[in-house]
N, C-alpha and C positions, 0 to 999 in steps of 0.2 A: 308775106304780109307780117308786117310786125306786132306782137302781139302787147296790148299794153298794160297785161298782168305781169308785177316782178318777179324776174328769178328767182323764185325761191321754193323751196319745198312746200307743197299743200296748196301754192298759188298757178300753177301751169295744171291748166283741164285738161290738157294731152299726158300727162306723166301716166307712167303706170303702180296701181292700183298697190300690186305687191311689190314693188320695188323697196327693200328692207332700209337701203343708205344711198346717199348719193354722192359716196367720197369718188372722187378721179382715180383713177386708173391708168398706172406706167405702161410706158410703150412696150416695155421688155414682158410683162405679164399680158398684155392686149395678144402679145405675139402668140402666147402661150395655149391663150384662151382660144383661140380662131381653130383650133384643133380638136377641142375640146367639144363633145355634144351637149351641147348647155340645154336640159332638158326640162321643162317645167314641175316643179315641186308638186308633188303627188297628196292632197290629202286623204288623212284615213281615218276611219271613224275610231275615236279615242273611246277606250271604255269607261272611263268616268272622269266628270270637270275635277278641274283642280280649284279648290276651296279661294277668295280671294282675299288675300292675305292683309288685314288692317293694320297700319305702322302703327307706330305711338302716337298718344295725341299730347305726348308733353311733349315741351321743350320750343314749339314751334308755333308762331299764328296761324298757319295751314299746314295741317300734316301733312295734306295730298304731295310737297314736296319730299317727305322723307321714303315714297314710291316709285321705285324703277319699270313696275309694270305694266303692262295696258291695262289691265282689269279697274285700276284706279282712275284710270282718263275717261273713263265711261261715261256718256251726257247721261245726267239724272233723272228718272220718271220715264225712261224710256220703253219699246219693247224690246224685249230681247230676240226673239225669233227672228226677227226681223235684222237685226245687227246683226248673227249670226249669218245671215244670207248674204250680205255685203261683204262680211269679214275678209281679207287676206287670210290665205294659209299659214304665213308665219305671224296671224294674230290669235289662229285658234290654237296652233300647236304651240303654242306659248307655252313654257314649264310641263311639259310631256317627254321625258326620256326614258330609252331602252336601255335598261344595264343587263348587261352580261359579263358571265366568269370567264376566264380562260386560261390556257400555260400555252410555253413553247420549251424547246429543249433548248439549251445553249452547251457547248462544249468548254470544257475546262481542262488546259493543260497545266504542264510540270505540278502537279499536286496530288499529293499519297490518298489525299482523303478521297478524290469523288474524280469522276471521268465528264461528268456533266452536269450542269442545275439545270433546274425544274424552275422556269422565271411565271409567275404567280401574277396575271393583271386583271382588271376591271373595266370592260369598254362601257363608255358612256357612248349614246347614238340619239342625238336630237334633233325634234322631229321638226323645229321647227324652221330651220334652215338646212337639213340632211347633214349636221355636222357632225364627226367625231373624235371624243376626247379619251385619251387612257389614261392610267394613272398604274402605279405597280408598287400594291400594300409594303411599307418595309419593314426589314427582319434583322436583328440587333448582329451584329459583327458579320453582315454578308460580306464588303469588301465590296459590294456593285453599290453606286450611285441609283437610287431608288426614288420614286416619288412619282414626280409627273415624266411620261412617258412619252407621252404623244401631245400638243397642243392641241386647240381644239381647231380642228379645218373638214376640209370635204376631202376628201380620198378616192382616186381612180382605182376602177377596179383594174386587177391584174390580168385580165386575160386580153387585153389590147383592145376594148371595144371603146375609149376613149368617152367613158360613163363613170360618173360617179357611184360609190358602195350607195344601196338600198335598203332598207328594212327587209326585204325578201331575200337577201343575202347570207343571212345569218340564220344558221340553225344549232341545235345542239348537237353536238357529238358527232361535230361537223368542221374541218376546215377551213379558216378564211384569211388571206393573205394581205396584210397591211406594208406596204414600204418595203418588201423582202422579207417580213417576219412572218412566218408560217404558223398562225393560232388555232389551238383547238376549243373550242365555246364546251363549256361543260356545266356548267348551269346559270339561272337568266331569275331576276326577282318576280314578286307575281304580278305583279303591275305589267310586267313584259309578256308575262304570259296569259292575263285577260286580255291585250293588244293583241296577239299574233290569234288567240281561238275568235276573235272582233272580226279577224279576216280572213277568216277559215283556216288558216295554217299552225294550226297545234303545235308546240316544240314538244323535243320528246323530254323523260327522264332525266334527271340530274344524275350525274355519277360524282365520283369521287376520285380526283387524278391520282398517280402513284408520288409515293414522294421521294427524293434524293437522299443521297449519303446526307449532305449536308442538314437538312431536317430531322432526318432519323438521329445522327451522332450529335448534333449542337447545338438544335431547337429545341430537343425532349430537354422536361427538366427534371434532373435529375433530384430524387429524392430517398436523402439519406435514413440509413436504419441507425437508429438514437442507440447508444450503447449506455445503457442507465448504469448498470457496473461501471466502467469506465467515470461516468459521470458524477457519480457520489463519492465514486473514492479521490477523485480531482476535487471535489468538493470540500471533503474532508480536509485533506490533505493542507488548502489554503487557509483553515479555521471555522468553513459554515456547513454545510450539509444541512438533511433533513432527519428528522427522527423518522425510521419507519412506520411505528406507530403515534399516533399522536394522544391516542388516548392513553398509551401505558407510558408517556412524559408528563400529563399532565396527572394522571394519580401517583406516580412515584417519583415525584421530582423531588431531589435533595435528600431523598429516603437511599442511604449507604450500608450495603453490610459489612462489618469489618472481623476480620477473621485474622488468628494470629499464625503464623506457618512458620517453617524449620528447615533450612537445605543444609547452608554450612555457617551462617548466623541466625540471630530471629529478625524474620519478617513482619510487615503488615500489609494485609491483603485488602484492600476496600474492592466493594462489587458492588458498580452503579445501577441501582432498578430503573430508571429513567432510560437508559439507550442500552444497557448491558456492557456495560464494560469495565477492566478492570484495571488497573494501577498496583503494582507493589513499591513499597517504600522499606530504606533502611531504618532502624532503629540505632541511632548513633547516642552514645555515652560519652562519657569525658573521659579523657586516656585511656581510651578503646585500644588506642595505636592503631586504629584504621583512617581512612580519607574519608572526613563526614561528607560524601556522596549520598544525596538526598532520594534518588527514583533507582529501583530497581530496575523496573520495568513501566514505562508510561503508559498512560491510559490508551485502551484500545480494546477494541473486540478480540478475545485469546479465543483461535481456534483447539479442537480436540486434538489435530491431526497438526503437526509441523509439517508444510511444503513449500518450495519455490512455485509460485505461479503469476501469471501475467498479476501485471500492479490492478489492484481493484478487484482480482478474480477469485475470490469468496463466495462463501453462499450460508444462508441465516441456518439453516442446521448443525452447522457444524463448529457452529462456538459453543464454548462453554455457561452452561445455564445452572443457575443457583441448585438444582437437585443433583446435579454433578459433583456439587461441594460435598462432601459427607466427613466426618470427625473420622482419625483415625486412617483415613485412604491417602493414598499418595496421589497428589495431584500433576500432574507433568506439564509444562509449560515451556517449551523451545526444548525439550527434550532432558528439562533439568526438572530434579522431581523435588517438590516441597511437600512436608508431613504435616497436615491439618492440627491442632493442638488446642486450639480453642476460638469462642468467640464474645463479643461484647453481650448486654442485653439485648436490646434494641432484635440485635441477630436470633441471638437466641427465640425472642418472641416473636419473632417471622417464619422462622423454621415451624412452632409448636403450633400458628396457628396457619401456614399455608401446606405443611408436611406431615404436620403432626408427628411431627419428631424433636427428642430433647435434646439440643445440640449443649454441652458440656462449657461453662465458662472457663477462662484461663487465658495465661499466655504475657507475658511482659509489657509493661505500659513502656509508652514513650515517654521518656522522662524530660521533661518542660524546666526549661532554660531560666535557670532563676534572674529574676530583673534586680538588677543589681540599686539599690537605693540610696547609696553613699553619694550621690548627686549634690553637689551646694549649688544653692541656687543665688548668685548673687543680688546684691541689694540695688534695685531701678537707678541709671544717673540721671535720668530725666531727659534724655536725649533720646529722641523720637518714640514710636510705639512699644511698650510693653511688650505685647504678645508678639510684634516680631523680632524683640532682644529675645525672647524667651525660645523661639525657634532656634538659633544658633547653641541653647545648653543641650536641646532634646535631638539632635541631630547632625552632624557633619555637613550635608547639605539643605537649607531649611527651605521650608517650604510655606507662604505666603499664607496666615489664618484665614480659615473660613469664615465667612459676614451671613449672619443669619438673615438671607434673600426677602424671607416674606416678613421681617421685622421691618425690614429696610421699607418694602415698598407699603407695608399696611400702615407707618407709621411717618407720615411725610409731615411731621407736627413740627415748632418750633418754640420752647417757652423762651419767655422774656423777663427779665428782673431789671432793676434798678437798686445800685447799690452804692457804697461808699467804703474810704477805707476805716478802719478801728483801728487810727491809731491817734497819738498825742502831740505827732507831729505838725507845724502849724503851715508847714508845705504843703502835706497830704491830705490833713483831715477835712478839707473841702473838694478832693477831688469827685468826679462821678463817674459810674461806669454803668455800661449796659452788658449786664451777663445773660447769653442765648446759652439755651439749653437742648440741643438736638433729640428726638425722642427715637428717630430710626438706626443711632449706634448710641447715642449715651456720650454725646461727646459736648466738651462744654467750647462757648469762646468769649471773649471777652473783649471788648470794645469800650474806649474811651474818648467821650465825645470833646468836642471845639468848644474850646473858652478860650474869648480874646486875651490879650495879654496878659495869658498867664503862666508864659513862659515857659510850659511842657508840654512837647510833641501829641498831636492827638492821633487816632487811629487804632491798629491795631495795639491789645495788650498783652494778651496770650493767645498764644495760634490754636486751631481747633485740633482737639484730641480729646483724648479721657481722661479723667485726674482722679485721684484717689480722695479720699476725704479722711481727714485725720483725725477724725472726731468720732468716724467710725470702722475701728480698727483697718483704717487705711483699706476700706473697699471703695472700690468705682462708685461714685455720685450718681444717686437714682431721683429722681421726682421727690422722694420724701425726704430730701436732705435739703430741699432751695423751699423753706416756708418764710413767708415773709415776716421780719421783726426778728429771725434769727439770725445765729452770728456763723459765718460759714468760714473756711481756711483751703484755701487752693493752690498750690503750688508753692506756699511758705506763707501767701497772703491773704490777712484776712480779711474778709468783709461784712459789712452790716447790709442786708436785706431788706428797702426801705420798701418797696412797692415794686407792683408787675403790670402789664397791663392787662386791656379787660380781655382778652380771648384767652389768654394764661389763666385767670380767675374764673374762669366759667369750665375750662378744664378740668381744674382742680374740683370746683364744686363738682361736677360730673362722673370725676372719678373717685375722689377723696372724701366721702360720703359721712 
């Protein structure tokens, strides 16, 4: 009899109840299956619901689509108990999995390091179609392809009884043989383990598997012993280090004692209180007939004891410290002895009041290189800047004037004038010009504005710079040299001051009181 409900799912009142999918089925797996105990899924009483998970309620006019679960299909205002009674097995065991730990050995040849790994996985076991999935945690430079392990399916058990693996299956500290892999279960989460004591079957103890070459030599990470010696004197050595103390840098910094000493010329000994270190320098004169060679000996920590030892391999006792210095002693330095002879003040008053001893002044000064003053300084041609002609007398290579920074930026002002020339000329004496006056270098310019036919170029007149003013003793023009009504001279030319405008006049009142 033909039935006249359509094919389709949820519409035939014969179908069954827990049938998960109703995709078709190959002939060559049908085949497969006829062998197979296809035994009906087992439930069991889970030890606690799984919470149901609300999606988001943006983005969408019904959220209820952004849900893959049952829990979300649920008719509304219903009872539950009663749903529960109807339910299929794979709608209760929904989101219910058994994880367990495990290893197996696997053998390793041609390799010095290990004979076998120790392969590390995590069975998944879901309950709600008896299916199981592995996965195998990965470990940085194995060399094995890691990840997923196993897909997620159903697994015949191995002793030929043509049944699928069970939950009763698995215990700890217990074999269980997947596909030919031989697993040993060594610990289970707790969720696994309120499931198996839910069915009377307690797992036992977790333990802890043994681990391979490989883990112990490649996994450990190694962790180095810091060679601080090593590391201050690399430190040093590139220009930066640390001070060991920081509070005896910060009271004696720049504070030098200088002592003057005797091997086979005279010396000077400076001894930095900041980090302890010392420097000697030659004392060079004028036809000495020696090589004015400026360092003796460069700054450094001078130990007591002259030794080869590893580079950096020092120790803070063993240098030489300011009560070491004494007047009169021979001091030994790489094994070459200098005779103490005297010291500065400065020294002397550190001895008296941290030793309470009178160290004796003396000892030859360095004699300071007379600056020679026969310099001419030639007279300006008026081709570009001053101060950078003036840099080519003071040095062989010059080097570009410094611009006083915060002049510059505190003073972004610009005075303005209006002026005319002083002269008798009947060409010029109707000319006009607009003289700016920059206030952040002191530099003037000058501009001469458009008159029609009057047959001289307008535009620029003089380029911006600084000009001297010859009215007074040829110094650089400052604010008090542009008063209006006076008569000014700028580069050979002079001019009459007729008016400024009004932010220049409110300047001047502001400043010029």
């Amino acid at each position: 009899m033909a039935s006249a409900f359509p094919k389709l799912p949820g519409f035939v009142p014969t179908q069954e109840l827990d049938k998960p999918n109703f995709r078709k089925v190959s002939a060559v797996k049908q085949e497969q299956n006829r062998e197979i105990k296809q035994l009906p899924n087992k439930e069991y009483p889970v030890p606690r619901k799984q919470p149901i998970q609300v999606p988001s309620q943006t983005g969408m006019f019904n959220p209820d689509y952004l849900s893959t679960t049952h829990a979300m299909h649920l008719p509304k205002n219903s009872n539950n108990d009663s749903e529960e009674l109807y339910q299929p097995s794979w709608v209760k065991m929904d989101r219910h999995v058994l994880r367990f730990s495990g290893f197996f050995k696997e053998a390793v040849v041609e390799s010095a390091l290990e004979n076998y790994r120790i392969r590390k996985l995590t069975i998944f076991y879901y309950l709600e179609d008896h299916s199981i999935s592995i996965t195998e945690p990965k470990q940085e430079n194995s060399g094995v392809p890691q990840g997923a392990f196993l897909k997620r399916q159903k697994v015949l058990r191995a002793d030929g009884s043509k049944t699928f693996i069970i939950p009763e299956d698995f215990r700890i500290n217990q074999d269980i043989e997947i596909f030919g892999k031989t697993i040993r279960l060594y610990d289970c989460d707790q969720y696994t383990r309120e499931f198996y004591e839910g069915i009377g079957q307690p797992q036992e103890q977790s333990f802890t598997p043994q681990s391979d070459q490989f883990e112990t030599k490649t996994m450990t990470k190694y962790i180095p012993q810091k060679d601080t010696v090593m590391k201050d004197y690399l430190e040093h050595k590139l220009g930066g280090g640390k001070v060991t103390s920081q509070k005896q840098f910060l009271e004696n910094d720049r504070k030098v004692l200088k002592f003057y000493v005797f091997s086979d010329i005279e010396y000077v000994l400076h001894y930095y209180l900041a980090d302890d270190t010392i420097e000697i320098k030659e004392i060079n004169s004028a036809n000495s007939g020696r090589v004015p060679f400026p360092m003796m000996l460069r700054r450094q920590k001078l130990p007591r004891k002259f030794s080869l030892n590893q580079p950096g391999q020092t120790y803070a006792e063993d240098f030489i410290r300011p009560q070491d210095i004494q007047f009169g002693q021979p001091l030994i330095i790489y094994n070459r002895k200098f005779t103490i002879q005297g010291c500065d003040p400065f020294t002397r008053h550190y001895y008296q009041e941290k030793f309470d001893v009178d160290f004796p002044l003396g000892g030859q000064e360095e004699q300071q290189i007379e600056q020679r003053s026969n310099i001419i300084i030639p007279p300006h041609n008026g081709i570009g800047d001053e101060q950078d002609s003036l840099g080519y007398i003071y040095r062989l290579q010059p080097k570009p004037p410094k611009k006083d920074f915060f002049k510059w930026v505190d003073n972004q002002v610009n005075l303005r004038f209006l002026a005319m020339f002083n002269t008798t000329k009947p060409e010029d004496k109707d000319r006009v010009f607009v003289i700016t006056y920059f206030l952040n270098d002191d530099s003037l310019l000058i501009y001469e504005p458009t008159v029609r036919n009057s047959g001289i170029p307008d535009g620029k007149f003089l380029e911006k710079r600084k000009y001297k003013n010859a009215y007074n003793n040829n110094e650089f023009f400052s604010p008090k040299d542009l008063i209006v009504g006076n008569e000014v001279m700028i580069n050979g030319w002079k001019f009459q001051l007729l008016d400024c405008d009004e932010f220049t006049k409110k300047w001047y009142a502001d400043n010029f009181k």
